[in-house]
C-alpha positions in Angstrom: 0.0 0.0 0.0 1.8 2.7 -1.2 1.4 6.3 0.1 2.8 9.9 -1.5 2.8 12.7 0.4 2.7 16.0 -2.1 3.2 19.4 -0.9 2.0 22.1 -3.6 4.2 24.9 -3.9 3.5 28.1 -6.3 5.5 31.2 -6.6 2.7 33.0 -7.8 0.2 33.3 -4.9 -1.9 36.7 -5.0 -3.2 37.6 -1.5 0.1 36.9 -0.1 3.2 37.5 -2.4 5.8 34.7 -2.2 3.1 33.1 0.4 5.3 29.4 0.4 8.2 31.6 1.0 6.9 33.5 4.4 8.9 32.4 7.5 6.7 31.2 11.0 8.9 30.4 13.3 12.2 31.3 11.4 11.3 28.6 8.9 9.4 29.2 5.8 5.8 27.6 5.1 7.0 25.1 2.3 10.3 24.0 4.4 8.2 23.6 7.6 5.9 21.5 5.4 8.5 19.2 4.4 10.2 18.4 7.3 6.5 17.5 9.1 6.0 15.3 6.3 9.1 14.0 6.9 8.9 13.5 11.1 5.1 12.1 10.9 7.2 8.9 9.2 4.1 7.5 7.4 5.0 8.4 3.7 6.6 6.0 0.9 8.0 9.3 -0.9 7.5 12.7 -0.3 7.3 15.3 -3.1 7.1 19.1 -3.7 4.9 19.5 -6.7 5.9 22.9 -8.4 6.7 25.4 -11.5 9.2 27.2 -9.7 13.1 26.6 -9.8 13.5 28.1 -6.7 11.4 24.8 -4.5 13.4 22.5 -6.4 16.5 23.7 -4.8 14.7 23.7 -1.5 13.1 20.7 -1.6 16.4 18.2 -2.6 18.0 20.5 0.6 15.5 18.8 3.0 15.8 15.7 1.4 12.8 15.0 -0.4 12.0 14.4 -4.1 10.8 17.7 -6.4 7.9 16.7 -9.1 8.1 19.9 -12.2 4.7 20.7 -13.5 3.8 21.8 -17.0 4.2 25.9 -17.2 0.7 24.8 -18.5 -0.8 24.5 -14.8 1.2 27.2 -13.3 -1.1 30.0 -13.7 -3.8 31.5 -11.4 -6.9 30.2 -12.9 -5.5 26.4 -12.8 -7.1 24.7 -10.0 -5.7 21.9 -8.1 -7.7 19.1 -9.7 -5.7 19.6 -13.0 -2.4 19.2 -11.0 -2.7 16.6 -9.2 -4.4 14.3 -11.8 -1.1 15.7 -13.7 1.0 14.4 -10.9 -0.9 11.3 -10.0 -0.4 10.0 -14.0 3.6 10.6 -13.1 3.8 8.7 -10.3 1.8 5.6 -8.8 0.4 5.4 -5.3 -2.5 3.4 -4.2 -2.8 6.5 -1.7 -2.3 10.2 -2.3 -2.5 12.9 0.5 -1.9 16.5 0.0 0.1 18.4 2.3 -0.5 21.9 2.7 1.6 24.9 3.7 -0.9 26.7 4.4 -1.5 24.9 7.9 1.8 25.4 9.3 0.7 24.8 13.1 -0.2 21.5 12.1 1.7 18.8 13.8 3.6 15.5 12.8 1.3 12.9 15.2 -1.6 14.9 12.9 -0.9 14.4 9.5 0.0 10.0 10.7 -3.1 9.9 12.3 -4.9 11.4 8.7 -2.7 9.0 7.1 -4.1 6.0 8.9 -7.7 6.5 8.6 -7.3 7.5 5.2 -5.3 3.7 4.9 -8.3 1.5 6.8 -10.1 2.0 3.7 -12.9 3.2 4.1 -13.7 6.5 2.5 -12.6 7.5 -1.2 -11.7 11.1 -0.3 -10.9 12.4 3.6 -11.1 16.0 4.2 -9.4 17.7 7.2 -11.9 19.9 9.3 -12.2 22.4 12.1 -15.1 21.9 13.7 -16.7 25.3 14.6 -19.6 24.7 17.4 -21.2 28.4 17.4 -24.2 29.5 15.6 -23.7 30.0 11.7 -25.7 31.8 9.3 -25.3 31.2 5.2 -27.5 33.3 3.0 -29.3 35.0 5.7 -30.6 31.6 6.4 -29.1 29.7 10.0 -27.3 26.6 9.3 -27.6 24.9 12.9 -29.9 26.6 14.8 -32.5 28.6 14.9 -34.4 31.8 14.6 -37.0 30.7 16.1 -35.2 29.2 19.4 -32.3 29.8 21.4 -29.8 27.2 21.8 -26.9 27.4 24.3 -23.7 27.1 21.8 -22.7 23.5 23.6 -25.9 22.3 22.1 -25.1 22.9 18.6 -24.5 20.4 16.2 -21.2 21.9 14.7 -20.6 22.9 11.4 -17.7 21.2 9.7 -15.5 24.0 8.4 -13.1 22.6 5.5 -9.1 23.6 6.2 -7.7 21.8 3.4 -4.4 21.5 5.8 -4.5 17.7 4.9 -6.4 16.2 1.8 -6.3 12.5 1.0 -6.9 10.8 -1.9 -7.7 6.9 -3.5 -5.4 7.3 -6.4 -7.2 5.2 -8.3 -10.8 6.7 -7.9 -9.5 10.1 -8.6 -7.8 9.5 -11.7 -11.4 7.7 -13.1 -13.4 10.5 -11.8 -11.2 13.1 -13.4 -11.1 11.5 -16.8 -14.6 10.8 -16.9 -15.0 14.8 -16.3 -16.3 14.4 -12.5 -15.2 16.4 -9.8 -12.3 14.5 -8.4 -11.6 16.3 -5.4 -15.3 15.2 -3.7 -16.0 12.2 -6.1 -16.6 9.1 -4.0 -17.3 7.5 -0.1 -16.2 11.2 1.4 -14.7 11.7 5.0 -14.0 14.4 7.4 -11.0 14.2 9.7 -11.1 16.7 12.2 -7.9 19.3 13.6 -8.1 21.5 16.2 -8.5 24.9 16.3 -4.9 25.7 16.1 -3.7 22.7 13.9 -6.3 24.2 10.9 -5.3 27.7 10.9 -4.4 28.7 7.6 -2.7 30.9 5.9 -4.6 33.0 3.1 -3.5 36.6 4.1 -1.0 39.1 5.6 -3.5 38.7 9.0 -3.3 35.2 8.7 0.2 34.7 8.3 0.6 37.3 11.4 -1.5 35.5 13.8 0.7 32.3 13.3 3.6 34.2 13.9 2.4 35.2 17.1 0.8 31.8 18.3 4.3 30.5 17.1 6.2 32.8 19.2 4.4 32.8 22.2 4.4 28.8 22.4 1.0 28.2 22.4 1.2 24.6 22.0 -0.3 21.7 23.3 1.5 18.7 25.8 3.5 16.6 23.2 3.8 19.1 20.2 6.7 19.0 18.0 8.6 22.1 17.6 9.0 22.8 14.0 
């Protein structure tokens, strides 16, 4: 049972310029990325999936194999689906999971716990998830409540919020749902692993990238974490 770790790296984010490049910690997002992948000790290979020149270097300096996508799915409007099916036709795994950058206060024992539920079988495609348990309103409409009663919070059935910290894939379901022109990011048996609060911050902004900074520096950790 074979199991690839990717890490997707751009140089061309938007929100955040050079985004995979940003330091938490002293340590930029893609190396801290790696070297998670790399301490979690569940992966058969481990690649960085990129256009850019500049990850290759990084990515044989901590040790792990670089994977050069077509300048065709470099740009902005290419969404993941088209390079990962890219990658997955490259290189053969019975499992696929998709490490982000974005997530970097996600820890080691994380990403090898994802890894084994995603390995029992069960589930086609298994999301990672931050739970929010508060009142949530989409559309003017409430999601898990409601107008019409008030809930104390604890009550609440809570809304699964979608971090994309960790993504795992059946290889072999993804590549027949892509070619058959399904969505192959949510075709199949689909489950939701969930992180906490902290493990499934991401990074989308200068505010977000901030806020890690300062979690980071002030040690807010829990008993057990790893450090980098």
């Amino acid at each position: 049972m074979k199991t690839i770790a990717m890490i997707p790296a751009r140089m061309g984010s938007q929100r955040l310029k050079q985004k995979n490049l940003q330091k938490v910690g002293g340590l930029s997002l893609i190396s801290r990325a790696i070297r998670k992948s790399i301490e979690a000790d569940v992966f058969d290979e481990i690649w960085v999936n990129s256009d850019h020149f500049r990850f290759k270097t990084i990515a044989l300096k901590e040790g792990v194999n670089f994977h050069q996508r077509p300048e065709s799915l470099s740009g902005n409007s290419v969404t993941s689906e088209a390079y990962i099916y890219e990658f997955l036709k490259n290189h053969h795994c019975d499992y696929l999971v998709q490490v982000h950058t974005i997530t970097p206060l996600l820890l080691s024992h994380s990403i090898g716990e994802f890894v084994g539920t995603l390995q029992k079988g069960q589930f086609d495609v298994l999301l990672s998830v931050v739970n929010e348990q508060i009142e949530c309103v989409y559309n003017g409409k409430p999601v898990n409540f409601s107008f019409w009663k008030k809930t104390n919070s604890q009550q609440l059935v809570p809304v699964q919020r979608i971090v994309w910290g960790l993504t795992g894939w059946l290889s072999e379901n993804y590549i027949q749902a892509y070619e058959s022109g399904n969505c192959a990011t949510y075709w199949g048996r689909i489950g939701f692993f969930p992180l906490d609060r902290l493990s499934g911050h991401m990074i989308k902004t200068r505010e977000d990238l901030e806020i890690a900074r300062i979690l980071f520096s002030r040690g807010i950790k829990k008993k057990g974490t790893d450090e980098t």
